[in-house]
N, C-alpha and C positions, 0 to 999 in steps of 0.2 A: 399827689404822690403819697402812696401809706406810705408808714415808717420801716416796715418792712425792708422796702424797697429803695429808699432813702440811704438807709444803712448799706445796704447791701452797692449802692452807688458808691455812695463816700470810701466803703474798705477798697473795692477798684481804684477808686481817682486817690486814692494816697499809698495804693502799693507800687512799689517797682519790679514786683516780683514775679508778674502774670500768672497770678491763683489759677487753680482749679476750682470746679464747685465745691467739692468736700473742704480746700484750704479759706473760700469764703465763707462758706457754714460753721468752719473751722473759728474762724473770725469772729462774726458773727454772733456766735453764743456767748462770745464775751460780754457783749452790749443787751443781749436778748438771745437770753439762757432757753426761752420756749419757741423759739423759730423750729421750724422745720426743715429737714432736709429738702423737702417737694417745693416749701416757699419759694425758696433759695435759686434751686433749680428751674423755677416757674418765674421769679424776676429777672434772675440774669438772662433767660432767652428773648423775653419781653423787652429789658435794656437795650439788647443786643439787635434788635429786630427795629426800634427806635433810634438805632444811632448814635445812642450816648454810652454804650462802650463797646470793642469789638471785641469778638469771639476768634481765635484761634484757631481754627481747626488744625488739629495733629494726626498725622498716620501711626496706629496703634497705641496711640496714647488719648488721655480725656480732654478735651477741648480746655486750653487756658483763657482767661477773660482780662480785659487791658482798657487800658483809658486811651481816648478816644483826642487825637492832637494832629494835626497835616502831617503831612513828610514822617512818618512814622512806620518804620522795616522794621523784620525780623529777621535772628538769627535762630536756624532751629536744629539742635543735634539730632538726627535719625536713629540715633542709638539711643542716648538714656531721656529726650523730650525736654533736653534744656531748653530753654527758650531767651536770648538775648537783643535788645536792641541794635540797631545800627546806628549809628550817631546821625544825627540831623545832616551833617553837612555831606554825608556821603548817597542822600535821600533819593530814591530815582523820581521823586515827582517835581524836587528840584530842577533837576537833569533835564528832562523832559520840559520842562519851562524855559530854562537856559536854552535847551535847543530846536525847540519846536516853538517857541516863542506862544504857547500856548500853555494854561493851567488849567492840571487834569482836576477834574470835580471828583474824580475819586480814584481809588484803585488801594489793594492789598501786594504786598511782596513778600514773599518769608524764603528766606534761603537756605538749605539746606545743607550746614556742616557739619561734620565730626569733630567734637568739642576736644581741646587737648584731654580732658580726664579720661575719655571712650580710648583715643589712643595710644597714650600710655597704659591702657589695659590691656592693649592687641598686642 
């Protein structure tokens, strides 16, 4: 693995904050001031394509990037692109084990709410 890409792993698995590219490039230059924009965007889709972290995709917003753990949801504002976890225990891949007595080898969930801040703006 180059260092590039290393880094660029590591800022994912130690944020909780589900970066965009620009906020890991953002990162990034802290560690390795001559990284690239292109780099950056050229390892996380290669990460993402390898399984070791997942990509986000947002309706009108830039794709967030996130570390890679089972039973892992999201919460996703339609309005401003928040993006929140849902707690382990409320996990549907849980759920689906509990009652299908079966574990899914995979699957994506993101749910789509209206964050209190959007609605206190309406």
């Amino acid at each position: 693995m180059t260092r590039q890409r290393q880094l660029i792993l590591d800022i994912i698995n130690s944020s909780y904050s589900h970066l965009t590219a620009e906020g890991v490039y953002t990162e990034a230059r802290k560690t390795m001031p001559k990284i690239s924009l292109g780099t950056v965007y050229r390892n996380l889709g290669l990460l993402a394509q390898n399984g070791e972290i997942r990509r986000i995709v947002l309706e009108n917003q830039p794709d967030r990037f996130d570390r890679c753990f089972p039973g892992h949801d999201h919460i996703v504002c339609p309005d401003c692109g928040a993006v929140r976890d849902i707690p382990p225990e409320l996990s549907m891949a849980r759920t689906i084990e509990r009652k299908l007595k079966m574990k899914p080898d995979s699957y994506e969930l993101t749910v789509k709410i209206v964050c209190d801040e959007c609605k206190d703006k309406k």
